[in-house]
ZATI-530268 format. One line per 3 residues: their letters; for each residue x, y, z of N, C-alpha, C. Coordinates in steps of 0.05 Angstrom, whole numbers, padded with zeros to 5 digits, always signed. Layout:
! ZATI-530268
A = X Y Z X Y Z X Y Z  ... $
END
This chain:
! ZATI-530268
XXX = +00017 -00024 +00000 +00000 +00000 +00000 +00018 +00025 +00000  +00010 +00051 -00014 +00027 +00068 -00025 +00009 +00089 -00001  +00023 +00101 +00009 +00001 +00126 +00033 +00026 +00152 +00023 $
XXX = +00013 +00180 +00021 +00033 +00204 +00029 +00025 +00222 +00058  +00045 +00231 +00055 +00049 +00247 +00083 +00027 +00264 +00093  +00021 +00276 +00078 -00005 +00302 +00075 -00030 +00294 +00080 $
XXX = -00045 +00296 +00094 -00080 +00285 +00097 -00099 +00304 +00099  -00125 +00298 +00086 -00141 +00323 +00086 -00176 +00307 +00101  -00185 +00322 +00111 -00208 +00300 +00121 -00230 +00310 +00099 $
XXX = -00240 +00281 +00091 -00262 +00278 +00076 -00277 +00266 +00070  -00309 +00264 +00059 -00321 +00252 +00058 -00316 +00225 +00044  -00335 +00209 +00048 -00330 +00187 +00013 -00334 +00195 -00006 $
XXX = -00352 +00217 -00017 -00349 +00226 -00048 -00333 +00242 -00044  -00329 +00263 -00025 -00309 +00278 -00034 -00276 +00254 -00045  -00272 +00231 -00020 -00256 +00223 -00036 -00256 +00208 -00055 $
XXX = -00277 +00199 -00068 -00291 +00192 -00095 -00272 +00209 -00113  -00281 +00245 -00117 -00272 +00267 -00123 -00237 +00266 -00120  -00237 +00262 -00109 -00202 +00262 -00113 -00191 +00249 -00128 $
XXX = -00198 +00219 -00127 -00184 +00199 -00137 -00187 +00205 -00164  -00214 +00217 -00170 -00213 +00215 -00204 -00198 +00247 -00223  -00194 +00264 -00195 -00181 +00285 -00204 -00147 +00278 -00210 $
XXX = -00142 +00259 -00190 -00111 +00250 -00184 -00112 +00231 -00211  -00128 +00211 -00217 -00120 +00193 -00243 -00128 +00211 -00269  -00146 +00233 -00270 -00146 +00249 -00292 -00127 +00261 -00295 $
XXX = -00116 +00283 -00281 -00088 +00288 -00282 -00060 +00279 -00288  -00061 +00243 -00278 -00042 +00232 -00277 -00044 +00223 -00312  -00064 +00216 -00315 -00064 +00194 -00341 -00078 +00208 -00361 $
XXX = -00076 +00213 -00392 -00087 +00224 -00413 -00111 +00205 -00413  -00108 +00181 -00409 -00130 +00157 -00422 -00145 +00167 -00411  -00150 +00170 -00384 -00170 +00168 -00364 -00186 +00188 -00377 $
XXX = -00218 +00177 -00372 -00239 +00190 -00390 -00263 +00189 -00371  -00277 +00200 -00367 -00308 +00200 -00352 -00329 +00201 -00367  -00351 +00175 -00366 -00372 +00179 -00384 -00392 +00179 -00363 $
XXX = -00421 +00198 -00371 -00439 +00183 -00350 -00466 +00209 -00363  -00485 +00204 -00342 -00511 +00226 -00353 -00504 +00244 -00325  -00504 +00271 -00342 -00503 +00293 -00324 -00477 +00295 -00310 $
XXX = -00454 +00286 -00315 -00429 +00287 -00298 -00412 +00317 -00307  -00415 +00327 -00322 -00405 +00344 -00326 -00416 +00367 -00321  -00427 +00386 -00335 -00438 +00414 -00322 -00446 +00417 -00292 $
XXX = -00472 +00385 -00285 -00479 +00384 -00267 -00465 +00369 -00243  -00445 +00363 -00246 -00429 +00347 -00235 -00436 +00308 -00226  -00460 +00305 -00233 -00462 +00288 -00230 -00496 +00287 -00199 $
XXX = -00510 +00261 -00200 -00530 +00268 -00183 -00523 +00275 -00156  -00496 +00257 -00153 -00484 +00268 -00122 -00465 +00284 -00119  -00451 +00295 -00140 -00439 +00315 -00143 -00407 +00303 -00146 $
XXX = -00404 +00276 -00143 -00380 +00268 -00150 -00357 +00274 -00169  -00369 +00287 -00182 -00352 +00295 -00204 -00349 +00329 -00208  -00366 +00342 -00194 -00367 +00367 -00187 -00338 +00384 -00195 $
XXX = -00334 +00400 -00220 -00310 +00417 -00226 -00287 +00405 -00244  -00298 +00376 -00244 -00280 +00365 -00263 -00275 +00369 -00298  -00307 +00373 -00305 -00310 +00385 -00332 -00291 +00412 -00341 $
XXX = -00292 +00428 -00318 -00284 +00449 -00313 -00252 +00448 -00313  -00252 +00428 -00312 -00225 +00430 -00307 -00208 +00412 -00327  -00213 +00389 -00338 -00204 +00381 -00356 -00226 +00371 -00387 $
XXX = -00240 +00392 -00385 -00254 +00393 -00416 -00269 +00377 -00416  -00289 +00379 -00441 -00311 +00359 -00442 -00306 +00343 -00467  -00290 +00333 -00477 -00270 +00315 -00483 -00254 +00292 -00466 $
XXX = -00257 +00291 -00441 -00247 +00279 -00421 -00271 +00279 -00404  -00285 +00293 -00393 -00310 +00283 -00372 -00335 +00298 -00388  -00349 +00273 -00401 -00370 +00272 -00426 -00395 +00265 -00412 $
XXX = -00408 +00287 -00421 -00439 +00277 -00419 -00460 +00272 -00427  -00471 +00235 -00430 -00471 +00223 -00454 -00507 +00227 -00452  -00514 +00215 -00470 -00550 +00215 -00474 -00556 +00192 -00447 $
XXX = -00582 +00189 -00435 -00594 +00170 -00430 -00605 +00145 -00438  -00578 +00130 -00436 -00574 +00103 -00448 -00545 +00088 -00442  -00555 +00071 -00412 -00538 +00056 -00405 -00520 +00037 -00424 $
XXX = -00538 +00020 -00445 -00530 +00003 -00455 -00518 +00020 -00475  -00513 +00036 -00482 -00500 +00063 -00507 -00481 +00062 -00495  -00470 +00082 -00470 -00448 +00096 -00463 -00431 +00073 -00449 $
XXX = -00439 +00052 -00445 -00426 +00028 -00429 -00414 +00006 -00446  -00418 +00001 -00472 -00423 -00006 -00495 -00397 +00010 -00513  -00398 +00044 -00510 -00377 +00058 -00523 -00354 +00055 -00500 $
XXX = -00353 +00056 -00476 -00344 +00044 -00460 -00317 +00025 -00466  -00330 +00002 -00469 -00320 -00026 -00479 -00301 -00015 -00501  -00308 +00000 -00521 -00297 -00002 -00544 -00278 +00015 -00531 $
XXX = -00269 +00040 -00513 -00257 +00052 -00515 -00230 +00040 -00500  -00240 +00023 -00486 -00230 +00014 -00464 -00206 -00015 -00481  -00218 -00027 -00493 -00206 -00040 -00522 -00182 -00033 -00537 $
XXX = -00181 -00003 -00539 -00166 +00016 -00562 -00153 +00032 -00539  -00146 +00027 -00519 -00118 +00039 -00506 -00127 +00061 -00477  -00161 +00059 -00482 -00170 +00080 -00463 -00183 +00076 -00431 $
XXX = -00177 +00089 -00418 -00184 +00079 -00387 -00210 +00092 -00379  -00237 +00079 -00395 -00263 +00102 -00377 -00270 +00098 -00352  -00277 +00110 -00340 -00299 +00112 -00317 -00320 +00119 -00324 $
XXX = -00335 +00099 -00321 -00357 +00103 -00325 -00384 +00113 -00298  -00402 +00120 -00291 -00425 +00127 -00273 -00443 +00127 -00282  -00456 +00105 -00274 -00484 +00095 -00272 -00500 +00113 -00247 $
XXX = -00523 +00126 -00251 -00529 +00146 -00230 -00547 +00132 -00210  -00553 +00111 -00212 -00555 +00087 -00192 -00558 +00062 -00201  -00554 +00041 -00183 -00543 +00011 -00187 -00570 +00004 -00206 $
XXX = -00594 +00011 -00190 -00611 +00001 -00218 -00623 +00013 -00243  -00606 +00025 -00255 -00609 +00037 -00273 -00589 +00029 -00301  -00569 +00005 -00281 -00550 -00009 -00303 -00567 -00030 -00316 $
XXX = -00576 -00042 -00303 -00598 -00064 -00325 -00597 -00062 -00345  -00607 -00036 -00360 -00602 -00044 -00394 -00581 -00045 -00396  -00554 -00041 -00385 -00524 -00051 -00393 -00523 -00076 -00386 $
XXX = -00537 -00090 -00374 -00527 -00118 -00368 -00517 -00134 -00380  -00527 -00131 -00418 -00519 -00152 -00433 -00490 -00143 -00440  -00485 -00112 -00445 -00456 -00102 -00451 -00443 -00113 -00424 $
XXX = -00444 -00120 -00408 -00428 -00126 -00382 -00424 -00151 -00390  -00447 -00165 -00384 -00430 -00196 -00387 -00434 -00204 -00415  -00438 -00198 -00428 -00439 -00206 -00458 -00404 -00212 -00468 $
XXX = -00399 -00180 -00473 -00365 -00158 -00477 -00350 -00154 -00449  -00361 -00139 -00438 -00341 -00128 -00425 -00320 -00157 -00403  -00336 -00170 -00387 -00324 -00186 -00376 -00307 -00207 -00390 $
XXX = -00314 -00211 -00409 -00301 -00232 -00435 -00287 -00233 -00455  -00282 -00213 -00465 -00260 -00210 -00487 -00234 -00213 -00473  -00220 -00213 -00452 -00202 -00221 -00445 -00202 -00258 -00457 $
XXX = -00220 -00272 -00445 -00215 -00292 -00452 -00225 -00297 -00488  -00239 -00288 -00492 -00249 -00288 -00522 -00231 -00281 -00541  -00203 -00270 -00529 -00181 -00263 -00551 -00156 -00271 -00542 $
XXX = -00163 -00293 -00528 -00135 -00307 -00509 -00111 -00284 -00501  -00137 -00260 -00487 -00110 -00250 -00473 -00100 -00223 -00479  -00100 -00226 -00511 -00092 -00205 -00537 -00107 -00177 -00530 $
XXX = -00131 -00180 -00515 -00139 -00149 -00507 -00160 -00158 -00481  -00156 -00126 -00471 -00175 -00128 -00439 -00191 -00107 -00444  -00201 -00105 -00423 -00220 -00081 -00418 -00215 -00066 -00389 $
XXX = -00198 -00050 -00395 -00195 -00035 -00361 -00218 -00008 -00361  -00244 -00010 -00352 -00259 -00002 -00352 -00269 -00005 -00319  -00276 +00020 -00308 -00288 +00019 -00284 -00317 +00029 -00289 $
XXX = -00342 +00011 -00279 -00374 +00025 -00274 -00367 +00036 -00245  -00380 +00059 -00243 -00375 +00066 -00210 -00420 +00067 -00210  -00422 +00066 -00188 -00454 +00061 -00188 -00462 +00066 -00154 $
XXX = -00472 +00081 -00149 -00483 +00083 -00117 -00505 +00066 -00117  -00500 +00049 -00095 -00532 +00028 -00082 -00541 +00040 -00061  -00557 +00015 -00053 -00571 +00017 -00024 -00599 +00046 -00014 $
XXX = -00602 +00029 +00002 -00629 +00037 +00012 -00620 +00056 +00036  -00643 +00077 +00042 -00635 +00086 +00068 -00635 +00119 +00068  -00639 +00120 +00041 -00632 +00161 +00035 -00656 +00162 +00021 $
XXX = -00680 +00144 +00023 -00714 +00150 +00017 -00708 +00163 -00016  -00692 +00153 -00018 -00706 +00149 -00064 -00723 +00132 -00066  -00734 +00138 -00089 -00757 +00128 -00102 -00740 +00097 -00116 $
XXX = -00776 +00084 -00123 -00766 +00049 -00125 -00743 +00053 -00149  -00724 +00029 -00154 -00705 +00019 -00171 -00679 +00043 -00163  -00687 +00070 -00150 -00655 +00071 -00145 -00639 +00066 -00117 $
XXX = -00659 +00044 -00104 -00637 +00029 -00082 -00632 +00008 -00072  -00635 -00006 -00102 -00625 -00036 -00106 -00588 -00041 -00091  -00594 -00065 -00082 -00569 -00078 -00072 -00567 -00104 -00087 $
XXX = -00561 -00103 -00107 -00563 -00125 -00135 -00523 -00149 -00133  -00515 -00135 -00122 -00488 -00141 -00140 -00484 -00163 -00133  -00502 -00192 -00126 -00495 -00220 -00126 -00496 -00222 -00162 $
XXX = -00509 -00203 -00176 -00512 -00211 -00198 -00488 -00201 -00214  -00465 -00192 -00211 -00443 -00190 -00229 -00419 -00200 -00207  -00427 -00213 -00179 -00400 -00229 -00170 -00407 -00252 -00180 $
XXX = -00422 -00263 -00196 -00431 -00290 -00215 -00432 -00285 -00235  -00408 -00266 -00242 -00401 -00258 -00267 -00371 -00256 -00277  -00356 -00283 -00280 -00318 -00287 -00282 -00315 -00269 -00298 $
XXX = -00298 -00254 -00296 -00279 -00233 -00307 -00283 -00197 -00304  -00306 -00201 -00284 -00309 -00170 -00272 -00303 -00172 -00245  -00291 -00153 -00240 -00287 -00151 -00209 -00304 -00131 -00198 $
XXX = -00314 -00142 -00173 -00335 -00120 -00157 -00322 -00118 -00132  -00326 -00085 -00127 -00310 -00072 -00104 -00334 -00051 -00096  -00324 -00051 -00056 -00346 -00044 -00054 -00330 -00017 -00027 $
XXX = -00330 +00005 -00018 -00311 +00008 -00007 -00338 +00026 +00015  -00330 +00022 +00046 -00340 +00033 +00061 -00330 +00064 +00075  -00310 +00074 +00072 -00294 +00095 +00085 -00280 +00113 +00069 $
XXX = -00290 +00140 +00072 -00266 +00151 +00049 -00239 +00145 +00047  -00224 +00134 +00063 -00209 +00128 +00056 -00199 +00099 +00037  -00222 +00078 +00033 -00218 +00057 +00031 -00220 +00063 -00006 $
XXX = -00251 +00089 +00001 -00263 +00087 -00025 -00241 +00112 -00051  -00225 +00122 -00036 -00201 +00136 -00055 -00177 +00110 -00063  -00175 +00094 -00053 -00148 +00077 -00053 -00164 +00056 -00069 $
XXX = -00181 +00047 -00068 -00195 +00023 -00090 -00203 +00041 -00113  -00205 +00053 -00113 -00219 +00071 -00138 -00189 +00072 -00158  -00178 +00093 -00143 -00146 +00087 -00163 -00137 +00065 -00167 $
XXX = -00138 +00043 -00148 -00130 +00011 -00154 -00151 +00001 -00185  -00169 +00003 -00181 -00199 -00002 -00196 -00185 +00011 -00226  -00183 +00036 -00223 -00176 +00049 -00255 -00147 +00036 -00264 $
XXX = -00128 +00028 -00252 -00100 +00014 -00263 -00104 -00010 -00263  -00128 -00022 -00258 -00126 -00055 -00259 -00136 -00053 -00294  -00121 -00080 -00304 -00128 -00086 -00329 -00154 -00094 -00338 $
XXX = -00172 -00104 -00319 -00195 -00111 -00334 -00224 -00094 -00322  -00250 -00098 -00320 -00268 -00086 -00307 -00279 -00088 -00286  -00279 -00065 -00277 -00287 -00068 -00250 -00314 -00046 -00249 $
XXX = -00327 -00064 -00229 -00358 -00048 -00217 -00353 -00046 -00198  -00348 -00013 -00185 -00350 -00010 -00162 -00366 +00016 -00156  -00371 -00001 -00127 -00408 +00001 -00115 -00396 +00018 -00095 $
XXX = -00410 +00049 -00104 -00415 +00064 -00071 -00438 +00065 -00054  -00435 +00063 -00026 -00457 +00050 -00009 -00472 +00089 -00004  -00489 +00100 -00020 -00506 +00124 -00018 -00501 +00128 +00011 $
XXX = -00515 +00114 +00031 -00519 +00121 +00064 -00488 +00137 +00064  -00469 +00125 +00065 -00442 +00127 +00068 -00421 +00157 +00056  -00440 +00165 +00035 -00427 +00190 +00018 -00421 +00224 +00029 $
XXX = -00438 +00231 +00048 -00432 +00245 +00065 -00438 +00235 +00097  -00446 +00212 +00106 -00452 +00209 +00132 -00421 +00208 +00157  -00397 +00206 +00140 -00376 +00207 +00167 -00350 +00222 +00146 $
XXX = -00338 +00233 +00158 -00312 +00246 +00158 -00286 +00232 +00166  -00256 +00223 +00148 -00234 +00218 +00163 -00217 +00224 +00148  -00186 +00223 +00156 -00173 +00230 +00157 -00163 +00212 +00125 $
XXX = -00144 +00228 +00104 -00149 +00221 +00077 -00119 +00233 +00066  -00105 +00216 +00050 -00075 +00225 +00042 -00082 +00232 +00021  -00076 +00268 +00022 -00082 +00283 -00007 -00061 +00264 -00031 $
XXX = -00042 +00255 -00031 -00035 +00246 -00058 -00042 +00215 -00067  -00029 +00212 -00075 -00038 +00175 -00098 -00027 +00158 -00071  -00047 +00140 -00076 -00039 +00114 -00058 -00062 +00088 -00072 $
XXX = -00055 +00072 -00065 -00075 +00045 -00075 -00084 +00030 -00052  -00106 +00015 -00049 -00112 -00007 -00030 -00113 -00035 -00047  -00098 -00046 -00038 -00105 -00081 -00067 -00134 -00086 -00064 $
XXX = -00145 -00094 -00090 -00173 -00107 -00092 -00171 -00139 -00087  -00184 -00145 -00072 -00190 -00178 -00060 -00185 -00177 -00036  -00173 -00154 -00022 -00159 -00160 +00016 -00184 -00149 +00023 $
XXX = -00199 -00157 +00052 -00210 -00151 +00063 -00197 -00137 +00079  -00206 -00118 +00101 -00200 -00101 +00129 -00218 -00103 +00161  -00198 -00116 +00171 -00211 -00127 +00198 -00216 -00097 +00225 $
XXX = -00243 -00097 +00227 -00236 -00055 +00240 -00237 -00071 +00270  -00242 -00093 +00276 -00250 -00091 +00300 -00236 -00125 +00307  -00226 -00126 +00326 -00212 -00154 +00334 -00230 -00161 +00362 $
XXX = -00241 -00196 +00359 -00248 -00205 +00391 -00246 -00235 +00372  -00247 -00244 +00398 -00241 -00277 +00395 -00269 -00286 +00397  -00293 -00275 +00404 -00317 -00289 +00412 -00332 -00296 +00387 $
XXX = -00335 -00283 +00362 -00355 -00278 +00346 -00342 -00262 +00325  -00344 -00274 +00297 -00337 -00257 +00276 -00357 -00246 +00254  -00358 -00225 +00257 -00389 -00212 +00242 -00366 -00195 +00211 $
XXX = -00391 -00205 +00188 -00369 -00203 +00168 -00391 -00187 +00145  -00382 -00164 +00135 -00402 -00148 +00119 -00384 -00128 +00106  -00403 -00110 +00090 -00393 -00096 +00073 -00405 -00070 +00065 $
XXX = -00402 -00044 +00054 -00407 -00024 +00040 -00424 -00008 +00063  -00453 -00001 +00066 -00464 +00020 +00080 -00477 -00007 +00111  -00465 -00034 +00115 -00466 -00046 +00138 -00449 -00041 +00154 $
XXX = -00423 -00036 +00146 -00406 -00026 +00164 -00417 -00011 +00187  -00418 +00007 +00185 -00430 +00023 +00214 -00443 +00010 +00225  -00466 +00002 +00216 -00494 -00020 +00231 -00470 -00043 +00248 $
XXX = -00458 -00057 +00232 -00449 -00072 +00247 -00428 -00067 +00265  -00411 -00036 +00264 -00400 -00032 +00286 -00410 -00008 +00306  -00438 -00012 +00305 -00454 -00007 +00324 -00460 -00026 +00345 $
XXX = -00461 -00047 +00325 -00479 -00078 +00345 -00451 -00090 +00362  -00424 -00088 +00345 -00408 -00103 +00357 -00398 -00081 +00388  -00405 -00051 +00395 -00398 -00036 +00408 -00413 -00046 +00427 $
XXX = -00438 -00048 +00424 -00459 -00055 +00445 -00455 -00081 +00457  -00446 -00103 +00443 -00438 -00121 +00444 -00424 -00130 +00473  -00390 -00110 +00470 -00371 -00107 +00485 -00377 -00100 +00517 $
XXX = -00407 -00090 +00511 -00424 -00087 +00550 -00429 -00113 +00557  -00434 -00122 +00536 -00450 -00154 +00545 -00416 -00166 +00558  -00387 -00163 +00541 -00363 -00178 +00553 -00370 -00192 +00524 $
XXX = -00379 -00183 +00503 -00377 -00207 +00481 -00361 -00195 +00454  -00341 -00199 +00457 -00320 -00186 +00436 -00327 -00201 +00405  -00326 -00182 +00385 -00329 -00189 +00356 -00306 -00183 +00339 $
XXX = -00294 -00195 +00323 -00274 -00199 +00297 -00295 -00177 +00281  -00297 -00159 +00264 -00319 -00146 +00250 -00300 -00143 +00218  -00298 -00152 +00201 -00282 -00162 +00179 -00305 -00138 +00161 $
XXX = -00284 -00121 +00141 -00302 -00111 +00115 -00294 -00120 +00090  -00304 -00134 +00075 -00296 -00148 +00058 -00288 -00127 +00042  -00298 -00112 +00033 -00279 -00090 +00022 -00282 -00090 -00012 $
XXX = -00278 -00117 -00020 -00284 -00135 -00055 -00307 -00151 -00044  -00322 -00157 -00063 -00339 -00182 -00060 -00340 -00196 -00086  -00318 -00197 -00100 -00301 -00211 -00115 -00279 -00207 -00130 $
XXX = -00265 -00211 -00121 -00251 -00230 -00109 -00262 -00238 -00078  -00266 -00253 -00067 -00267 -00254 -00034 -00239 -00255 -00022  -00237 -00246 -00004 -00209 -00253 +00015 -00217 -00281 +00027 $
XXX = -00213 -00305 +00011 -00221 -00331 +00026 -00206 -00328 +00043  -00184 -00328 +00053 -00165 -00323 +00077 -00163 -00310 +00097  -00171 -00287 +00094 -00189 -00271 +00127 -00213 -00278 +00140 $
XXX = -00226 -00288 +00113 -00246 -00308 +00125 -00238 -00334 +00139  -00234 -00341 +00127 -00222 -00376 +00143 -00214 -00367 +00180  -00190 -00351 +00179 -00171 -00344 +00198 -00193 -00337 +00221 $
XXX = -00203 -00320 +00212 -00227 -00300 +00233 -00243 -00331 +00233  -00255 -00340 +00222 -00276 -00359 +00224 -00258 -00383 +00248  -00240 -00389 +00243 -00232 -00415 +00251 -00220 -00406 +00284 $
XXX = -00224 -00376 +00286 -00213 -00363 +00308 -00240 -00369 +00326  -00254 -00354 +00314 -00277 -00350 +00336 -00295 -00370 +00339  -00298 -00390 +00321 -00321 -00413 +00323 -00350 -00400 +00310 $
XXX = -00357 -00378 +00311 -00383 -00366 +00314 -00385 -00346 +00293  -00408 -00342 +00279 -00405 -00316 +00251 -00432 -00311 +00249  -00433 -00283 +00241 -00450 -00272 +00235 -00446 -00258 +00206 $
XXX = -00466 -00261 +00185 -00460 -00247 +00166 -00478 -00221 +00166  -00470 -00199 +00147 -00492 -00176 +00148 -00488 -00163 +00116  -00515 -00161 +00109 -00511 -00146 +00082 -00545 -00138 +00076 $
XXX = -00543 -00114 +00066 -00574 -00108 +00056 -00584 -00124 +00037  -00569 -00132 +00026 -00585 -00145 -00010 -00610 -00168 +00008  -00620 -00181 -00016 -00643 -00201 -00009 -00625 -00228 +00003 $
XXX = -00635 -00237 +00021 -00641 -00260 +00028 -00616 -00286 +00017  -00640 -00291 -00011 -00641 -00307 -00029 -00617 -00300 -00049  -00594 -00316 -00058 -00575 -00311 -00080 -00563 -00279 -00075 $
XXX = -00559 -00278 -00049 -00540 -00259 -00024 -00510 -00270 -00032  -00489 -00241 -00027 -00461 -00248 -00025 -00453 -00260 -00011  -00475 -00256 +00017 -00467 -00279 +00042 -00467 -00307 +00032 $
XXX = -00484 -00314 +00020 -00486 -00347 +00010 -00461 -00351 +00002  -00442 -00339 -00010 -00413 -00350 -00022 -00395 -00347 +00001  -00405 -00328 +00016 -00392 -00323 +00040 -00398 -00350 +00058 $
XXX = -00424 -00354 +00063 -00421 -00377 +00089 -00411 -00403 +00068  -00405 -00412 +00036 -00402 -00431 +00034 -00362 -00434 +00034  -00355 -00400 +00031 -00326 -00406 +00046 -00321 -00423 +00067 $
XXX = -00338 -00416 +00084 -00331 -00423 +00119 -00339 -00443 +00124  -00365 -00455 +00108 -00366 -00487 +00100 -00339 -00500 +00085  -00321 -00492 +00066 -00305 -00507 +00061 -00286 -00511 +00066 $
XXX = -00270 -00495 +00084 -00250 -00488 +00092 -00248 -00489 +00129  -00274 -00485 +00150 -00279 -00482 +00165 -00298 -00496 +00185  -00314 -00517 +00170 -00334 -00533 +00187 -00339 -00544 +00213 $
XXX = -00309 -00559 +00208 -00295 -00566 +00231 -00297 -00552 +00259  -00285 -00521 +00257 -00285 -00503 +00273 -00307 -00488 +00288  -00335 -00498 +00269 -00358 -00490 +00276 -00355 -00490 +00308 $
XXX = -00371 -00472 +00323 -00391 -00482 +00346 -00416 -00471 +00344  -00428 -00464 +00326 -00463 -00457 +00329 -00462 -00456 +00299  -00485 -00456 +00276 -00491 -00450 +00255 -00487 -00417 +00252 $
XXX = -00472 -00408 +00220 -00474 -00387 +00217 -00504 -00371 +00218  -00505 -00349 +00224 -00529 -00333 +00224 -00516 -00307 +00197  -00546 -00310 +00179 -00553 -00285 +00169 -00565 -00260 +00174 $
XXX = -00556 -00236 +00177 -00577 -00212 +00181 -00581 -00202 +00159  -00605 -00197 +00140 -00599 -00191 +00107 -00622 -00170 +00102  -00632 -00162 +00085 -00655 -00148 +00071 -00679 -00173 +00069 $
XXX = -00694 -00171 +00064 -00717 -00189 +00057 -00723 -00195 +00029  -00733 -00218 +00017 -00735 -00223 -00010 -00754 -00210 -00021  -00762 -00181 -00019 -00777 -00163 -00032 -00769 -00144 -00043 $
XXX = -00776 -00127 -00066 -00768 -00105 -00072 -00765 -00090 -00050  -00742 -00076 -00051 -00742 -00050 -00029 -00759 -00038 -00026  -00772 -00034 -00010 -00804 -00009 +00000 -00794 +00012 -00009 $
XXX = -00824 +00020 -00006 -00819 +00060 -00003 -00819 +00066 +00009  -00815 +00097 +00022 -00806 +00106 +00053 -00814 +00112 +00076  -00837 +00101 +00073 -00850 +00088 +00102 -00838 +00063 +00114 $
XXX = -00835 +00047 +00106 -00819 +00019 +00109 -00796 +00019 +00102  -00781 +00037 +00093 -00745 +00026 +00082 -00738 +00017 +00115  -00736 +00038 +00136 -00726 +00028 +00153 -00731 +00000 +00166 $
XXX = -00753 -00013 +00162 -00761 -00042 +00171 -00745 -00065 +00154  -00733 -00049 +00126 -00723 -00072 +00101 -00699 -00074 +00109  -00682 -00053 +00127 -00652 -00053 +00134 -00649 -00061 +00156 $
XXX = -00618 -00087 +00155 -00613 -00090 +00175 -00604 -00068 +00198  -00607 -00074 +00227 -00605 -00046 +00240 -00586 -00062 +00257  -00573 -00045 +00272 -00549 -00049 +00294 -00571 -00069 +00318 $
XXX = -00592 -00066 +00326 -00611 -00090 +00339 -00612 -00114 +00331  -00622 -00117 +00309 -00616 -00144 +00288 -00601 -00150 +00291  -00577 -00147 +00287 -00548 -00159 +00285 -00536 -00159 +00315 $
XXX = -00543 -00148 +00337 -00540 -00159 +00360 -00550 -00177 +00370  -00576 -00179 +00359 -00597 -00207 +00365 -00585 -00230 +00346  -00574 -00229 +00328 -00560 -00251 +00315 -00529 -00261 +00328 $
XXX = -00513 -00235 +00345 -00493 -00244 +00353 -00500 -00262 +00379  -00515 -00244 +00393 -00527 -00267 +00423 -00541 -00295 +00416  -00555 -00298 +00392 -00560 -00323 +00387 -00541 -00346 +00380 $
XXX = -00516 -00333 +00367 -00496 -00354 +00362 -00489 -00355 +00385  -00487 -00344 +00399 -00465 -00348 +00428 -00480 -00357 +00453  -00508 -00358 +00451 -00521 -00378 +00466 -00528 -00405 +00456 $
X = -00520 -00417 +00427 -00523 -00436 +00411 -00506 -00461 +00435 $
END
C-alpha cells in the first residue's frame, strides 16, 4: 500500500472526487462517461468541477442510455483508453447488463488474452436516503456470478479513494459500488496524494475472539454499532469488511472464522442468492470443523425495497445484528 504524508479529512465522495481528479491528471486515457457528470457534476456531485477543469472531451456527458455509453465504454477501453464510467444508480445499469456480461467481462478470454477491458462502472446502491423504487437496489450478487469482472465495494473515504485508483489501473473491469448512506454520513482523515488499497484483501476494523461478524459497503456502521454494544454484554467481535466481494479474501475469512467458532454475516441485498451465501459456503469449506453454532444471516428481505414508510423495517439495523450475535453465542 502506497500512503503520502499530507492528509485532508473527507467525505467518501469527496474522496470519490479526488481519486478521479488524481488519475485524470495523472493519465491522458483516463476519460469519464456518464448522464449529467459534467456541467452538473453528476447526481451526487462526484464529479463536481472536473468538466471544468479538464474539458468535455475527457468528462462527457452522454444521452440516457446505459446500454449506449457502457457499450462505447468497452470499445474505448479496447483501443488503449481507461473510462470511468457512472451509472447514477445501481438500478439503472440493467439495460447494460448484456454489454457487461456479454463484452465487457469476456474479451479477455475471447481473444486469449490479446486485449482487456480496463474499464471501471462506478454506481451508488442501497437503501436508506428514501429514493424512489429501482434507485436502491443492492443487486451485486448478480455480477459477483459474473468471471472476469471484479466487484468492489468500499466503506470509508479512505478505503473508497485507494480502491478507486486501484480499480482504474487494474487491467480488466471493474464495478465499483458506492454505499449512498455512506457518501456524506462520516468524515476521516485522507492522504491528499496517490496511494492504492489491493482489490481482494478484506479489512478487519475490530478484533475479539468471541464472534466474527463479516459485511460490507453502508453495513459497516450497523455492524460496528452492534459489535460496540456487544462489548457491554463482555462479548467481543472480529468485524471483517470485505472490502471486494469478488474476489473474496477466502483467507481472512477462514482465519477470523476458525478463530472465533461463531459468525454472523450482514448485508442489505435479499435473502435469497445474497453475497453472504458464497460467503457462508467459504466457511463451510474451509472451516466446518471449527464451527460451534450454525452461521447466522442478518440480510434485507426477499422483496423489492419499499418505499419510505418501510425502508427502515427492510434494513438491517445495529438490533438485528446484536440479536443474531447473542444467538450464536447462546447456541
Amino acid at each position: 500500500m502506497k500512503t503520502a504524508v499530507e492528509a485532508k479529512t473527507m467525505t467518501l465522495v469527496e474522496a470519490i472526487t479526488d481519486a478521479l481528479d488524481i488519475m485524470l491528471n495523472e493519465k491522458e486515457e483516463v476519460l469519464l462517461l456518464g448522464e449529467d457528470i459534467g456541467k452538473n457534476g453528476g447526481v451526487f456531485r462526484a464529479t463536481d468541477g472536473l468538466q471544468a477543469k479538464y474539458g468535455e472531451g475527457r468528462v462527457i456527458d452522454t444521452p440516457l442510455s446505459e446500454a449506449g455509453f457502457v457499450g462505447a465504454g468497452i470499445g474505448m477501453a479496447v483501443n488503449g483508453f481507461l473510462p470511468v464510467i457512472e451509472i447514477q444508480f445501481l438500478g439503472f445499469i440493467y439495460p447494460a447488463y448484456e454489454q457487461i456480461m456479454t463484452h465487457a467481462s469476456r474479451i479477455r478470454m475471447r481473444t486469449m488474452g490479446h486485449f482487456t477491458v480496463p474499464m471501471v462502472i462506478r454506481a451508488p446502491y442501497g437503501a436508506g436516503v428514501r429514493a424512489p423504487e429501482i434507485h436502491c437496489d443492492s443487486t451485486e450478487a448478480i455480477f459477483t456470478h459474473m468471471p472476469g469482472i471484479k466487484v468492489v465495494c468500499p466503506s470509508s473515504p479512505y478505503d473508497a479513494k485507494g480502491l478507486l485508483i486501484a480499480a482504474i489501473e487494474d487491467p480488466d473491469p471493474v464495478l465499483f459500488l458506492e454505499p449512498m448512506r455512506c457518501y456524506r454520513s462520516a468524515k476521516e482523515e485522507v492522504p491528499e496524494g496517490k496511494y492504492s488499497i489491493e482489490i481482494g484483501k478484506g479489512n478487519k476494523l475490530m478484533e475479539g475472539d468471541d464472534v466474527t461478524v463479516i459485511t460490507w459497503g453502508a453495513m459497516v456502521p450497523e455492524a460496528m454499532k452492534a459489535a460496540e454494544l456487544m462489548k457491554e454484554k463482555n462479548t467481543h467481535c472480529d468485524v471483517i469488511d470485505l472490502r471486494t466481494l469478488f474476489p473474496l479474501d477466502k483467507d481472512m475469512i477462514a482465519e477470523s472464522v476458525q478463530k472465533t467458532g461463531r459468525t454472523v454475516i450482514v448485508h442489505e441485498a435479499h435473502a435469497t442468492g445474497g453475497v453472504g451465501n458464497d460467503v457462508l459456503a467459504i466457511i463451510n469449506d474451509t472451516s466446518f470443523l471449527y464451527q460451534k453454532a450454525p452461521v447466522e444471516r442478518v440480510t434485507g428481505f426477499d422483496a423489492p425495497v419499499p418505499y419510505f414508510g418501510f425502508e427502515d423495517h427492510y434494513l438491517p439495523t445495529p438490533a438485528r445484528i446484536q440479536h443474531a450475535i447473542e444467538k450464536v453465542m447462546k447456541f
